[in-house]
N, C-alpha and C positions, 0 to 999 in steps of 0.2 A: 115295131120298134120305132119307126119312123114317125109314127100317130101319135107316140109317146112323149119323145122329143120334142114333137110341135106343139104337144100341148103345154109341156115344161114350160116353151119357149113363150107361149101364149102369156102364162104364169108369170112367169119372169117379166115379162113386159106389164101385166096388172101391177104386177109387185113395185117394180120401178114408177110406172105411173104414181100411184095410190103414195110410194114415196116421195117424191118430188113433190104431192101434194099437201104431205103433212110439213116437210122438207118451210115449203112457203107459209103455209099455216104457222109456223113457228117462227120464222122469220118476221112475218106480220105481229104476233105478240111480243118478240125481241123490240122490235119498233117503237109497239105502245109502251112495251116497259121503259126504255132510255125515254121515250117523251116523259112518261109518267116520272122518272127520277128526275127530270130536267125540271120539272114544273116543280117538285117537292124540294129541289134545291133553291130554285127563286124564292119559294115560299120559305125556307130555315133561315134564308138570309133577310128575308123580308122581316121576319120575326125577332131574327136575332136584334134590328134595326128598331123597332117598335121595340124590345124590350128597353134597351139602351136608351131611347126616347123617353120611356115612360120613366128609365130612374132619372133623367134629367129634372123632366118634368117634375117629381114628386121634390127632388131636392129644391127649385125652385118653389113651390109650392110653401112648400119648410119653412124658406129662407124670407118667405110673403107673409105668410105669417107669423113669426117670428116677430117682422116687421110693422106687422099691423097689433102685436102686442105690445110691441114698446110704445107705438104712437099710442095709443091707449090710455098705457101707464103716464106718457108725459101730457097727453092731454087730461089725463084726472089729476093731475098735481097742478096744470094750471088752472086748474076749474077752481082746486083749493086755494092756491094762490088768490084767485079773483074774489073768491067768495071770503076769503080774509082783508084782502085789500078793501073791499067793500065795508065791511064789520069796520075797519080802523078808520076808514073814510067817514062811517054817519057815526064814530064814538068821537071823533076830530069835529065834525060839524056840529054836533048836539047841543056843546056848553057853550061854540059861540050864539046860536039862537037863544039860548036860555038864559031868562032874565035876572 
């Protein structure tokens, strides 16, 4: 009865060991996991920050070209401008050369 007991006891003490070992084992991936959620939170914030940026950016972008359309437009209106002014300048100069 005795041999019994002790071997229980023997038992019990593997069992407790073997526990306290998964016990830490598990502790150790609780660990990696909060790291792992810590680092995927910097990152959603990182991201969230980059996306915010990029609609800045694209509205800028918009608002540049946009900008570079209109200068365009008023640069081809004074190209016409010059290129008429020019036309009334040598139809102005013409008849006083001519004899």
């Amino acid at each position: 009865h005795e041999q019994l007991l002790k071997m229980m006891e023997e038992r019990m003490m593997d069992v407790e060991q073997k526990l306290r070992l998964v016990k830490r084992l598990l502790q150790d991936k609780v660990n990696q996991l909060k790291e792992q959620l810590s680092k995927n939170t910097r990152a959603d914030v990182m991201v969230k920050d980059l996306y915010v940026e990029n609609a800045q950016l694209l509205k800028a972008l918009e608002v540049t070209e946009q900008r570079q359309k209109t200068a365009e437009r008023k640069n081809y209106l004074l190209e016409e401008k010059i290129a008429n002014l020019n036309r009334i300048v040598k139809n102005l100069a013409s008849p006083s050369f001519s004899p």
